[in-house]
N, C-alpha and C positions, 0 to 999 in steps of 0.2 A: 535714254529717255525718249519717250514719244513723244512726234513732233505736234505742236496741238495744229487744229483745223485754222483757227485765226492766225497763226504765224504763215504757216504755206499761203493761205489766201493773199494776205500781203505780198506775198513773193512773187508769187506769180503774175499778180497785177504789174508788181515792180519790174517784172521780165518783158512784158508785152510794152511797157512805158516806155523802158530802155532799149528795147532793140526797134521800136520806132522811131528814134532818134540814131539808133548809133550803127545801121546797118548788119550787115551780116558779122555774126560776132563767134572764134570760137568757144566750142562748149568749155574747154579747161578754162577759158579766160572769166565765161559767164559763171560759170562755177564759183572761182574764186570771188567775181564782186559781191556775189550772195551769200559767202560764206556756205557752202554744201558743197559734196563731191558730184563729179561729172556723170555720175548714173542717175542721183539726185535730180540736175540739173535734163536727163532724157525724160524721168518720169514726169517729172514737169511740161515738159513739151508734150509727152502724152495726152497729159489730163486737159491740158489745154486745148490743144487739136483737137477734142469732144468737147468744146465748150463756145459760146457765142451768146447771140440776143435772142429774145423768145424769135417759138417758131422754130427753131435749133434741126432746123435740115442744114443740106451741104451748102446752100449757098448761106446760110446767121449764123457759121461757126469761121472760131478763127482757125488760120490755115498757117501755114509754114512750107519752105520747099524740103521735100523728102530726101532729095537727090542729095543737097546740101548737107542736109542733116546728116547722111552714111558718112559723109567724108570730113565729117567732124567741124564744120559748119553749123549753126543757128541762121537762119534768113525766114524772117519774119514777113508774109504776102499779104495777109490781110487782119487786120486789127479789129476791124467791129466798131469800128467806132469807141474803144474803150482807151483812148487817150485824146480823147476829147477835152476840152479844160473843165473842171469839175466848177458848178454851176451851186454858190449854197445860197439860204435862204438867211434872214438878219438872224433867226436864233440860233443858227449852224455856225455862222460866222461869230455872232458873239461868245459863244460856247468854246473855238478856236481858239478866241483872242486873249479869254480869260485863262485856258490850257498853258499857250506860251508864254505868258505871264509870270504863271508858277515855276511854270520850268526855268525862264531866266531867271528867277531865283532862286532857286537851288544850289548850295555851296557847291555840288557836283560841275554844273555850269560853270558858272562862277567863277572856278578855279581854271577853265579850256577855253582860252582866248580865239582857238578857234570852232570849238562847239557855240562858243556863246556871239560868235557870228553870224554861224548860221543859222541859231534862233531869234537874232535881232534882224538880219535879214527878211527873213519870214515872218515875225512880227510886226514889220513896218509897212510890209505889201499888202499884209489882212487887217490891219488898222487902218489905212488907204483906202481901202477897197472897202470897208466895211461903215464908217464916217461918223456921225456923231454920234451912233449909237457902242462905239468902243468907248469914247470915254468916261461911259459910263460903269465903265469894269477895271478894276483895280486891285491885283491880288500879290499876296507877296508872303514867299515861306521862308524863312529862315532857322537856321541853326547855328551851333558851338563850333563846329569843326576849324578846324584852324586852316587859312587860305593856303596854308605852304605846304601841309599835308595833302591834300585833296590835289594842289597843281604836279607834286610828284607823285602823286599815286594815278594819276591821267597820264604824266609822260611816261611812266612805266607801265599801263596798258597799252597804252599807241605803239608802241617799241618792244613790246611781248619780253617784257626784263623782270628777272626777279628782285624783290624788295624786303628790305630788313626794316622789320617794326621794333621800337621799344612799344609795350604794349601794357596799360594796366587792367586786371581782368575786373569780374566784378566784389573778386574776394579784395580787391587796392592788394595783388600782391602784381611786384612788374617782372616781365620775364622781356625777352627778345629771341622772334621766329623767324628766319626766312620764308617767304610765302611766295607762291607766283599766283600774280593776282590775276580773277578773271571779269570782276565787274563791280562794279559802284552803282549803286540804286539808294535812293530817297526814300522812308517811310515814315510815316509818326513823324517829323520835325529831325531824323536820327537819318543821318545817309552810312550807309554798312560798305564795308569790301567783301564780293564773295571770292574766296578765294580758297588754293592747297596748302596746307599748312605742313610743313617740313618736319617740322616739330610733333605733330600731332599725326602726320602721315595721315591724313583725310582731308576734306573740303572742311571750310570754317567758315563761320561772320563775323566780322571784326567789326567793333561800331567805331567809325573814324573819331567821335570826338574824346575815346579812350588813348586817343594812340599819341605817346609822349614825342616820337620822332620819324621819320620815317626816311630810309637813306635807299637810294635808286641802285640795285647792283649792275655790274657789268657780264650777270650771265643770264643767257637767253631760258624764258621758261622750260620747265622740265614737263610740264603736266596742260598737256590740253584740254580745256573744257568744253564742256559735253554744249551741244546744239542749243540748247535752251540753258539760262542758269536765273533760276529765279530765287529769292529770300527761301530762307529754309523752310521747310513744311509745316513746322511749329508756330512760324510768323505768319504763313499764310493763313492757315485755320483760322485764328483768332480776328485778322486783318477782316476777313470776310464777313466776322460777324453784326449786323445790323443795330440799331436799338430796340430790336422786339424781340434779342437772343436772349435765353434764361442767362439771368447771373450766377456767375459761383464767386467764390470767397476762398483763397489756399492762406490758411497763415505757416508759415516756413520758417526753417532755422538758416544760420547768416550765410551757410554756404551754396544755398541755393539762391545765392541772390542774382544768379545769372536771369534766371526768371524772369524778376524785375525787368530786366535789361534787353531779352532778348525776345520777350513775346510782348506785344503792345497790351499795356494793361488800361485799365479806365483809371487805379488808383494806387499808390502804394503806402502803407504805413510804415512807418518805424517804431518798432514796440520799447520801452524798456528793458528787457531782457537779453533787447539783441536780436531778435526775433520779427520777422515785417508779415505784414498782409499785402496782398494781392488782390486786385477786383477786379474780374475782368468777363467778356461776352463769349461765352462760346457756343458753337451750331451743331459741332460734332463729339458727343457724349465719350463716344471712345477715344478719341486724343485724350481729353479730361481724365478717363481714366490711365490710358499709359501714363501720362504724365505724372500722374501722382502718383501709384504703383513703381515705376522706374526710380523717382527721389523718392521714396517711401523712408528713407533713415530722416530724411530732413522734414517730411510732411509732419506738420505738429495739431493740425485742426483744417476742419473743409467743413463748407457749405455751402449748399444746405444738403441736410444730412442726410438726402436720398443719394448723394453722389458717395456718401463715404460708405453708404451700404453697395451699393453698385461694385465700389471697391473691393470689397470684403468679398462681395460674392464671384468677381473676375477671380479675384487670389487664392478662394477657396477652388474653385474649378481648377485651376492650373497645378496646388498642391496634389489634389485628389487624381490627377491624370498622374504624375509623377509616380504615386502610389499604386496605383492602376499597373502602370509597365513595373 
């Protein structure tokens, strides 16, 4: 997966932060604290070594010693000025305040007595620092998930262990997977595990407050996860979408209830029949369409019904190629 431009950004800053404080460091070790491998870790020093404050001749660019760097040393000469202490203004500061806020709330936190020190730490330096105008921000998310689930599924990321879930899905049928888990993220009010599913032999999203048990194994993960692991692509589309996104409408049969569960909706029904609706924002026309195409046995009704011709006319194209070869 390509690494995006805003992750490396941070990294880099984080490289020039750190080796300001921590002297000449070597590459395998700085490697390791950024999570990237050691060629990773030169290209970075590349792109930095052409980079500085305006004006960006040899003397406004940051420098490193070259010599150091052959022999598998990091030695960092000149900084730019770019670990300077960063300087915000009340609406930057309040904007932070009400940021760590959320996140100390989060059962994710929550449940990492030592995650959730280094957000009160940091919270109590930027409320300090920031003065009456913090108290005036006051945010707090919460969810279902159960404290003992979330505190073992943190100690088996920290410790790279795999973990046995009892699991119920959203048909309420319950199975049990081995999974090695690769990350816990918050969305909607719902925090997910992304993780490899043994069972299914692919990546999966588990929504932790379905999860009946969760028992920590004593064997090291099998499956390493890729540089970036964000909520699945189906969650993201939707998440993106605004309140000025066209609405659609899927009413579905009860086995597609994952739906429900797994893309953020604005609405869900429960029909008589057995049968629910869906409401929800979307920006990208053709997810809408796979989606409904792909559970096509379970789609019972869409709208509006420019989308269900859009359908018709994807399906029609794809049988007619088929006939074609």
């Amino acid at each position: 997966m390509a690494e995006r431009a805003d992750d490396r950004l941070v990294r880099l800053l984080g490289i020039v932060a750190y080796l300001d404080g921590a002297g000449p460091v070597p590459v395998e070790e700085l490697a390791q604290r950024f999570g990237v491998t050691p060629a990773r870790i030169r290209e970075d020093i590349d792109a930095l070594w052409v980079s500085g404050t305006p004006g960006y001749m040899p003397d406004d660019l940051i420098d490193f010693d070259a010599f150091s760097l052959e022999n598998g040393m990091v030695t960092l000469t000149q900084s730019r000025g770019l670990t300077r202490p960063l300087r915000l203004g009340t609406r930057e500061a309040v904007a932070l305040v009400a940021a760590l806020r959320a996140m100390r709330s989060t059962p994710a936190v929550q449940a990492a007595p030592g995650r959730a020190d280094v957000v009160d730490s940091a919270l109590a330096k930027l409320t300090a620092a920031t003065g009456e105008a913090a108290s005036a921000v006051d945010v707090r998310l919460g969810g279902d998930e159960d404290a003992a689930a979330l505190g073992a599924l943190t100690r088996a990321l920290s410790a790279g262990r795999r973990v046995r879930l009892r699991y119920v899905d959203a048909a309420d049928v319950v199975s049990v997977r081995d999974v090695d888990p690769w990350r816990l993220l918050t969305q909607d009010r719902a925090t997910y595990l992304v993780a490899w599913c043994h069972r299914a032999g692919g990546r999966r999203t588990f929504r932790v407050d379905r999860m009946l048990s969760v028992q920590v194994l004593d064997v090291a993960v099998g499956r390493v996860p890729p540089e970036r692991v964000d909520v699945d692509p189906v969650v993201q589309v939707v998440s993106d979408a605004g309140e000025s996104a066209p609405v659609a409408v899927l009413r579905l049969a009860s086995p597609a209830r994952w739906v429900a569960e797994e893309v953020p909706v604005e609405q869900v029904t429960d029909l008589a029949d057995g049968s629910f609706e869906v409401r929800l924002r979307v920006t990208n026309p053709a997810w809408l369409r796979r989606l409904v195409l792909t559970n096509a046995p379970d789609v019972l009704g869409v709208w509006p019904p420019q989308v269900a011709a859009e359908v018709v006319e994807a399906a029609s194209a794809a049988l007619s190629a088929y006939g074609e070869a």
